[in-house]
C-alpha positions in Angstrom: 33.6 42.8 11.4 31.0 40.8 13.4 30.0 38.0 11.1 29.9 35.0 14.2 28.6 37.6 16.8 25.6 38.7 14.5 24.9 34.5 13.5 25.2 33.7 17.5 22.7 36.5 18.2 20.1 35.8 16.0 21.0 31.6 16.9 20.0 32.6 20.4 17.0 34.5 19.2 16.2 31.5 17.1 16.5 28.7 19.5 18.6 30.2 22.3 22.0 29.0 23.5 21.6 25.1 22.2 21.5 26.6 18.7 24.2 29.1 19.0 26.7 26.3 20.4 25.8 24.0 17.5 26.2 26.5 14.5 30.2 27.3 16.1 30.2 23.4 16.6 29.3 22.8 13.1 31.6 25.5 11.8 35.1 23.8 13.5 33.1 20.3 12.2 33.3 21.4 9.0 37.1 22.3 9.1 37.8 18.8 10.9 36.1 17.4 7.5 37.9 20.0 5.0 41.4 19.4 7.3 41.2 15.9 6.9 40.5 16.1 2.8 43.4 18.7 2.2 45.9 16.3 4.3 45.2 13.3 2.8 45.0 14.6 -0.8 48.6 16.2 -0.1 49.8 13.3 2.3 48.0 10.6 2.7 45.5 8.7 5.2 47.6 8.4 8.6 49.0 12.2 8.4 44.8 13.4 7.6 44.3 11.0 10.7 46.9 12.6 12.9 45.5 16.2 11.7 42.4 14.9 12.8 43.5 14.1 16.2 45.6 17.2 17.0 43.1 19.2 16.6 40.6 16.8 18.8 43.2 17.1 21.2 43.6 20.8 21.3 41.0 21.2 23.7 40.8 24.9 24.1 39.9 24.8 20.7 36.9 22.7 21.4 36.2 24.4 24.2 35.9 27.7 22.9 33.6 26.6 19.8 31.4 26.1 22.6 30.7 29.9 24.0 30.1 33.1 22.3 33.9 34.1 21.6 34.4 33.7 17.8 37.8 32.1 17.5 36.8 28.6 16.7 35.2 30.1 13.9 37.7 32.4 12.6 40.5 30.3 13.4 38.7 27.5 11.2 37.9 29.8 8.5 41.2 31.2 8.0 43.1 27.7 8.8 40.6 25.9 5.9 41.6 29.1 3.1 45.5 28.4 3.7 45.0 25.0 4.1 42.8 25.6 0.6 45.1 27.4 -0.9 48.0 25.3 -0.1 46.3 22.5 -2.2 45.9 24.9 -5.0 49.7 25.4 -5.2 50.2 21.4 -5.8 46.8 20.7 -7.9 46.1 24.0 -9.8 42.8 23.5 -9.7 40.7 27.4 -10.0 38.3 25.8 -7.4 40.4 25.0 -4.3 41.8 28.7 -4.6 38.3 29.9 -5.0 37.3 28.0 -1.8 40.0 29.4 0.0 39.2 32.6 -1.5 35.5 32.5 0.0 36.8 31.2 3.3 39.5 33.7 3.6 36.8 36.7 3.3 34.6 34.5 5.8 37.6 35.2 8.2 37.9 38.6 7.8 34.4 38.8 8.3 34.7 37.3 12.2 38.2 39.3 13.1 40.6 41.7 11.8 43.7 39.6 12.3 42.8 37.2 9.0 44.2 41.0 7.1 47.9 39.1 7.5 46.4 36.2 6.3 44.8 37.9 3.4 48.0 39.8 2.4 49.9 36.9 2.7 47.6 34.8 0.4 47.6 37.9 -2.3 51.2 37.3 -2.3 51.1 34.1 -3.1 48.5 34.5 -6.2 50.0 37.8 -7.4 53.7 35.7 -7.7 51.4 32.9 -9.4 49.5 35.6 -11.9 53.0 37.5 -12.7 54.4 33.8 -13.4 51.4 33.2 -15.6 50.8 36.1 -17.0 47.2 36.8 -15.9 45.1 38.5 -14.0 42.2 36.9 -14.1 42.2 34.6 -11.3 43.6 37.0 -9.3 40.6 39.4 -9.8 38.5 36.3 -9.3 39.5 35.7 -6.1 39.6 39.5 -4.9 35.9 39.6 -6.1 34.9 36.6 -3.8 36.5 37.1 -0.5 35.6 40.8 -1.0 31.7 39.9 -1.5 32.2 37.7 1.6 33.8 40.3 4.0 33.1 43.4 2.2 29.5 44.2 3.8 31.4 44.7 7.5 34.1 47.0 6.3 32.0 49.0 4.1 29.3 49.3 7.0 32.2 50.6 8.9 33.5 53.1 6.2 30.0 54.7 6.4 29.0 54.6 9.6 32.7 55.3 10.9 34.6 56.8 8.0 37.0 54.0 8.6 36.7 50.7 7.4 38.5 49.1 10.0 37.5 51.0 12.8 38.1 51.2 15.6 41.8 50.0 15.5 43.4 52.1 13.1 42.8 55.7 10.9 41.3 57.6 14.0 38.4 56.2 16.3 35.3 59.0 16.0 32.6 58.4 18.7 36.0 57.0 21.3 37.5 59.5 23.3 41.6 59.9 22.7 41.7 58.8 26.3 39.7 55.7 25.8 41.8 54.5 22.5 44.7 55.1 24.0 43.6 52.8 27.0 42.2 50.3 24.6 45.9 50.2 22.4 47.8 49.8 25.2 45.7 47.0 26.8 46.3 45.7 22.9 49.5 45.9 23.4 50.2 44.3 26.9 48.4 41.3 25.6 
């Protein structure tokens, strides 16, 4: 998935590099707002304040939001659905978990490491559907995060014959050589 690489491009086509920084800018800006809302609904004023802060002070965070490498973004994305989703475990409200929904598929759109995130959060609403007998809002929320992410892996599955290629199910195009290289430098990391 290359959701952030594809936006920065055409920023930089757009406007050039001024633009690109902003729209990651604007994207962890957004999750400072949405961070602060989720803590203080769940606990209160000076914790949202403190959340606030820790993530002002987490300067490679900042920094990074700042070049072409897509981890403000994705890291936002997929820190906003859990914190989302978190809120819709206390408050039961069908719209938090549909935001977190539409975020979580925004991460999986900008790296393949949100999957964890996304099985982990089906967990959570398939316990909350078996509880409640219904599989409505679980199907609810597939559909969104899957119309947000789902253009990348299907693009993928046809061009590739794997959806999330190149990491796993064979690597066409890649030498044996080459993906073994790549895994282990994967690995080392």
């Amino acid at each position: 998935p290359t959701l952030m690489e594809t936006l920065y491009g055409e920023a930089l086509t757009i406007r050039g590099v001024p633009l690109a920084h902003v729209l990651h800018l604007s994207i962890l800006a957004s999750f400072v707002v949405l961070a602060a809302g989720v803590v203080r609904s769940l606990w209160g004023a000076r914790t949202a304040a403190l959340a606030v802060a820790g993530i002002a002070l987490y300067s490679p965070l900042l920094y990074i939001a700042t070049t072409a490498y897509v981890d403000s973004a994705a890291t936002a994305f997929e820190v906003g659905a859990v914190l989302l989703l978190v809120l819709w475990t206390v408050r039961r409200e069908p719209g938090d978990a549909a935001a977190g929904a539409l975020l979580l598929g925004f991460a999986l759109a900008v790296k393949y490491t949100a999957l964890v995130t996304a099985l982990l959060a089906a967990a959570l609403v398939g316990v909350h559907a078996f509880r409640e007998h219904t599989r409505r809002l679980p199907a609810a929320l597939a559909a969104i995060a899957i119309l947000a992410c789902g253009y990348w892996y299907g693009k993928n599955l046809v061009r590739f014959g794997n959806p999330i290629y190149p990491l796993a199910f064979g690597h066409p195009g890649i030498s044996d050589a080459t993906y073994a290289t790549f895994v282990a430098s994967v690995h080392a990391f």
